[in-house]
N, C-alpha and C positions, 0 to 999 in steps of 0.2 A: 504494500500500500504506500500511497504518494502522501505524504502531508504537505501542508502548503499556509503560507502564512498571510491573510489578508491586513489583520490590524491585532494590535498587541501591547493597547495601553488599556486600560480601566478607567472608568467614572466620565473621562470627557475628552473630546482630540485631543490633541496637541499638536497645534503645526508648528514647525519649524519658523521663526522669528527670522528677518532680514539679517539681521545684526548676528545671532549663530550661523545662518547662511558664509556670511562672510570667514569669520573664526573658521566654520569648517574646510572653508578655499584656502585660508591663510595653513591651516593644519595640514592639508594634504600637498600644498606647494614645499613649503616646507618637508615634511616627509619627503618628496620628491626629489627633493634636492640631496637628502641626505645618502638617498640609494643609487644616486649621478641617475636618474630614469631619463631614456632621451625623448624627451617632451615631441620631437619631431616626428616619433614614428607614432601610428594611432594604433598599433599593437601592442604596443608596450604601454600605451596610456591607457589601453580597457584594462591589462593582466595588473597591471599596478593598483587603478581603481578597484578592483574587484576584491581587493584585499588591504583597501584600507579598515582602520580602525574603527569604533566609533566615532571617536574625535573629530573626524574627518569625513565619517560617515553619518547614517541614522537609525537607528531600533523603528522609527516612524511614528507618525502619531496618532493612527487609525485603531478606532475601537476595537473592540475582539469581534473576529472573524476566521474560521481554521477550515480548511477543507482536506477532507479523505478521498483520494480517488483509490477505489479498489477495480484493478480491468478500466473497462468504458462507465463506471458508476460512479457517481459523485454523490459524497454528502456533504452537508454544509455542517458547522458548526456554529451559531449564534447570527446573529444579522446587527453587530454594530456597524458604527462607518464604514471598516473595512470592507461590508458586502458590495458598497458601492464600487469600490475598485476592482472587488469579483466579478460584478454585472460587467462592467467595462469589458473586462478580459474574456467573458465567454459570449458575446455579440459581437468579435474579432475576427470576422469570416476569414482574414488572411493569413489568422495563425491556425494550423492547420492540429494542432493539438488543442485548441478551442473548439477549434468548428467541428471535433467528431458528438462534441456535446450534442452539437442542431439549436441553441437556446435562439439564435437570430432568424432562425425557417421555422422559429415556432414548432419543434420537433423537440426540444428540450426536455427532459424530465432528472429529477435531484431529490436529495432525503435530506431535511431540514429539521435537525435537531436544537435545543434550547435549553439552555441550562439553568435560566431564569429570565425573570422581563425587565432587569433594570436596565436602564430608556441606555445603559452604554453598552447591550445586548440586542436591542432592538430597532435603535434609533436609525439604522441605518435600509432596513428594509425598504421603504417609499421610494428610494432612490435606487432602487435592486432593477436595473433596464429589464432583464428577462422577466418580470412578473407582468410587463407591460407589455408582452407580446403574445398574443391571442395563439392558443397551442399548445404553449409551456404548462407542464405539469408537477406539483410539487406535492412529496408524501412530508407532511409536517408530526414530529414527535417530540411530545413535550411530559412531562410530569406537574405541574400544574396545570389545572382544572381550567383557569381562564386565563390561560396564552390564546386563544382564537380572539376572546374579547380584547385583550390588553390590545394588540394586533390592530385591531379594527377602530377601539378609541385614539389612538396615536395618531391615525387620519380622518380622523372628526374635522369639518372647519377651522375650528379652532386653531389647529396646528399645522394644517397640510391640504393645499388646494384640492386634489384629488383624493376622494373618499375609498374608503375599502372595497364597497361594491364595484366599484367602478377599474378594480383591478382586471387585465383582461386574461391573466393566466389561471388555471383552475391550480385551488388546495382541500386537501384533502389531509383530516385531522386526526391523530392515532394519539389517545389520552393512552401512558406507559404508567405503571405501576409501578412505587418503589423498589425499588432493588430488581424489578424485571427484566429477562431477556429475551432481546427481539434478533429477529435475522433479518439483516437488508444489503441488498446490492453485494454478497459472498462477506460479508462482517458479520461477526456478533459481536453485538453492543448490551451493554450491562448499565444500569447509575447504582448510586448511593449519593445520599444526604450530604451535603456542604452544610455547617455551622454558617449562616452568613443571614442579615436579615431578610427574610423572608421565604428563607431558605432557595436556595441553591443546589447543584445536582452537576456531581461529576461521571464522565463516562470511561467506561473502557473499553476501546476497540481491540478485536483480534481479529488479525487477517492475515494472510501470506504468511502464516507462522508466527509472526509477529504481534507485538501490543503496544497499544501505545492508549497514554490517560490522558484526559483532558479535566484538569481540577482548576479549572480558571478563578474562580471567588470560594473562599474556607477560611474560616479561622481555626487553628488549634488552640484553642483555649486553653486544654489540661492538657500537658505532657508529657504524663505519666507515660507507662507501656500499656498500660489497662484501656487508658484513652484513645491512645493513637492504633489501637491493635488492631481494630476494625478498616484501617482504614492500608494498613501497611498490608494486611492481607489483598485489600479489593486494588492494589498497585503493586502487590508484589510481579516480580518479575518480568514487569515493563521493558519494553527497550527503549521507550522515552514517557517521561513522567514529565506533563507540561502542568505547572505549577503558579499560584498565587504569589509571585514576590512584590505586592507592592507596596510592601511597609519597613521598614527593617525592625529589626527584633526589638528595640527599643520601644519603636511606634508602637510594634504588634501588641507590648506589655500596657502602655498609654492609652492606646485606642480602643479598650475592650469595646466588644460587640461592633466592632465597625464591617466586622466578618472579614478581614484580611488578613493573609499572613508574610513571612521573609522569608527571603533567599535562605538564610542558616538553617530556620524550622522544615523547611523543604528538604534540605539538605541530609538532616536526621532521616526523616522519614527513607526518603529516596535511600539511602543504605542500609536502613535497616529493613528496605523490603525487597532489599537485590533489584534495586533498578539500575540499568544502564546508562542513563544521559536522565540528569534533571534539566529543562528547559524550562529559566526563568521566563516570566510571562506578568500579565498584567499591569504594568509600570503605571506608575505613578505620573499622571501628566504633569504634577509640579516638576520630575526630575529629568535633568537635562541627560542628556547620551552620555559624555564626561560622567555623571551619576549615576550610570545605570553601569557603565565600565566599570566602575570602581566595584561597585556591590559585587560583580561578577569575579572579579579578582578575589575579589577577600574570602569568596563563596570555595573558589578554586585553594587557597590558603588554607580555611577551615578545613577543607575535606583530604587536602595535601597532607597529613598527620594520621590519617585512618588510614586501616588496611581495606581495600575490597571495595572503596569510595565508587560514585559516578564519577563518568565525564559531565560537568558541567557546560550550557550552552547556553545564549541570549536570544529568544523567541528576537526576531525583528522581521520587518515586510518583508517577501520576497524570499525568506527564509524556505527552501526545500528540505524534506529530510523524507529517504526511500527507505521503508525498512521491510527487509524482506528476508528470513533465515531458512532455511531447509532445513527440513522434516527430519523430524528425529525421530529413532523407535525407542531409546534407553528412557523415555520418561513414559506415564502414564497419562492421561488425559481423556478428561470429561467434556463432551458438549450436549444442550438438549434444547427441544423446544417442544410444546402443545400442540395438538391440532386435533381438533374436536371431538376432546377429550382423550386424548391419547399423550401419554411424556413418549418421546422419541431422545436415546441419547445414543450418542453418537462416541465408543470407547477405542482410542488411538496408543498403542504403545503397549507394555508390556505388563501383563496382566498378572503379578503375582503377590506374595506377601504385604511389601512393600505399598502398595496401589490397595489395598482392601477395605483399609479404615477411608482412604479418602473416596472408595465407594457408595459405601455403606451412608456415608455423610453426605455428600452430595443425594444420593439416594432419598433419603430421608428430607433435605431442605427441599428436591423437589416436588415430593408427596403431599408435603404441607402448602409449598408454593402453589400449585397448580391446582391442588383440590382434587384427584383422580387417583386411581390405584391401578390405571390400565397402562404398564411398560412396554415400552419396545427398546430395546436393545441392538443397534446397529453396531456389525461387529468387524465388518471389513478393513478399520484400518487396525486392527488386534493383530502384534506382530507374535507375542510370547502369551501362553497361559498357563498358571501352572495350578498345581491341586489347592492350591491358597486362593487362588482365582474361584476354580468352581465349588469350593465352600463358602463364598461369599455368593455367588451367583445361587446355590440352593437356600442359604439361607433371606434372601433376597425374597426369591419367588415364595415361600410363606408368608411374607410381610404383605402381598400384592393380589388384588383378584387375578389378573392374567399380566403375566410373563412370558415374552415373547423374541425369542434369537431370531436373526435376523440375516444373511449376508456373511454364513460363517464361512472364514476360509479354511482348506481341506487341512492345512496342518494344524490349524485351532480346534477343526472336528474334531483330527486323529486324536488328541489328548482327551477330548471327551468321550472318545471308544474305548482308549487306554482304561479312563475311570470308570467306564461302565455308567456313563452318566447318560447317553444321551436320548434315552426314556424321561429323564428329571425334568425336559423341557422342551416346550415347543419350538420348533427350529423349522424355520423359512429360508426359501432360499433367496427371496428380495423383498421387496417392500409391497409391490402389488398383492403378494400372494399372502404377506402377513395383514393387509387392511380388509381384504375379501374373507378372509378367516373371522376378522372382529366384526365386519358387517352381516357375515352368516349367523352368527351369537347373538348378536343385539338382536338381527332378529325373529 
């Protein structure tokens, strides 16, 4: 999966002022000078540019905006400012990695998630060009109840010449549940609660092997391990933890309840949940680039002294990061989803001792989450299983009205011939054949 960086301050823009404009020209000629760059050739002046500093450069001053491209799928993450610079970028018929979108021929279609409605989330939607092109289709997911309304008052008269109705792309609204997961565009997407007023909601994408969190507004208030342990689990093993730094630690302790937190508090976390890159985020539009440099340093300082740290990185516009790992069989791995009334999970890796408890648990959060007791167990990417395996698997199918194998591969069978088990369960050989078996029962 592609991430992509539209805006990446908090609370309100920030543009760049005339007078830092200058300072940054002064900053980069300077640079310039010091590395002899020959000003003459314009090869040398884009590889030079492209790795100046902040000083020289800009984190940006565009609300939060994040997009996921998994394959040909886009999702959006929040609609501050930033979105408007997305709308730009994908009605760009001449960029030809825009135009497979179609948002400009009105062939368009994206998944628009929300992490909450404060107006530096949302303020930027009215000015989103592709909503305004008759065609375009947007699946919108939110956790609070009235994000369709907030949405729609925002372009009341009041605030904005053009009213809600009057948008000419079609939305379509998917109210998520705490802590629920959905599958969209080859992602699973997860939230959990943000501390922040009015609550707030972080996600975690998995895709191409990959994860990556989006915890834009949180405070840590208590940081205990009791406190944070909820949350170092739901970001453990990130490959990028994009994170709230828009206070520093000091503020974070001053500002109770302002729901923000700091690069350091990020920092804890992100290592104590094996994450790979904390990406500072949310800045402060009071702080200048020169300010937002320094925190990053000092972040890199702090965590320089640990064993096992992240790499540290600074969210800013234009920011790409691809993260994509290859599959692995040495670990074990849960995925599932409902569908009308059925848990379908989806077991990847090696099935043995090790893997049981965290079966058995997930097992069970599902049961209660979903409300059904009818399993299906997709078993095809199951590379190892052993007799620890299918004691967890029979003790499973007692807890459950039907139990259902699914997609078993011939060497995961043979172990089940080996034990003499494979009378203990019903075993399909795809999914058509295990839905036609549940729709003969019902009825």
């Amino acid at each position: 999966m592609l991430l992509k960086f539209w805006g990446t301050r908090g609370s309100i823009p920030a543009p760049v002022q005339p007078e830092q404009v200058e300072q940054k020209i002064i900053a980069a000629l300077e640079a310039a000078g010091r590395e002899q760059i020959n000003l003459l050739n314009a090869q040398s002046i884009r590889e030079f540019a492209a790795n100046l500093s902040f000083n020289a450069s800009t984190v940006g001053g565009n609300t939060t905006c994040v997009t996921v491209e998994v394959g040909d799928e886009l999702i959006i993450f929040d609609a501050g400012s930033g979105i408007r610079e997305l709308g730009e970028y994908l009605m760009d018929e001449s960029d030809p990695w825009a135009k497979k979108f179609g948002f400009a021929r009105g062939k368009g279609h994206a998944y628009l998630f929300f992490t909450h409605t404060h107006w530096d989330h949302i303020q930027g939607l009215p000015f989103f060009k592709p909503i305004h092109v008759p065609g375009n289709t947007f699946d919108v997911y939110h956790v609070h109840k009235y994000v369709p309304d907030v949405l729609a008052r925002q372009m009341e008269q009041e605030f904005f010449p053009l009213q809600y109705h009057q948008i000419a792309a079609s939305f379509q609204y998917h109210l998520l549940n705490e802590g629920a997961q959905v599958e969209v565009a080859g992602a699973t997407i997860t939230n959990i609660e943000l501390k922040h007023p009015g609550k707030a909601y972080a996600y975690r994408v998995e895709a191409d092997n990959a994860i990556a969190i989006l915890a834009t507004d949180g405070e840590y208030k208590s940081l205990d391990y009791t406190s944070t342990m909820k949350y170092s689990k739901f970001y453990a093993n990130a490959d990028v933890l994009i994170f709230d730094a828009m206070f520093s630690v000091r503020e974070s302790f001053v500002k109770e309840d302002w729901g923000h937190s700091s690069a350091l508090i990020g920092a804890d976390i992100a290592k104590e949940a094996n994450v790979k890159r904390l990406l500072l985020f949310h800045h402060d539009p009071a702080s200048t680039d020169a300010e937002i440099m320094r925190v990053w340093q000092e972040t890199k300082e702090y965590l320089g002294q640990q064993q096992g740290a992240p790499e540290v990185l600074v969210a800013q516009e234009g920011l790409e990061l691809e993260l994509k790992n290859p599959p692995t069989v040495s670990e074990f791995s849960i995925n599932d989803h409902v569908e009308k009334g059925v848990i379908f999970m989806t077991l990847s890796g090696k099935f043995g001792a090790h893997a049981t408890e965290q079966f058995r648990d997930h097992l069970a959060h599902s049961l209660q989450t979903y409300q059904t007791d009818k399993v299906v167990l997709k078993m095809e990417n199951l590379s190892e299983l052993t007799i620890a395996g299918i004691r967890a698997l029979v003790d499973a199918r007692r807890t459950v009205l039907t139990l259902a194998l699914v997609s078993v591969p011939e060497n995961i069978y043979r172990v089940f011939e080996l034990a003499g088990t494979t009378d203990f369960f019903a075993i399909y050989k795809d999914i058509d054949a295990v839905l036609s078996a549940l729709n003969s029962h019902s009825d």
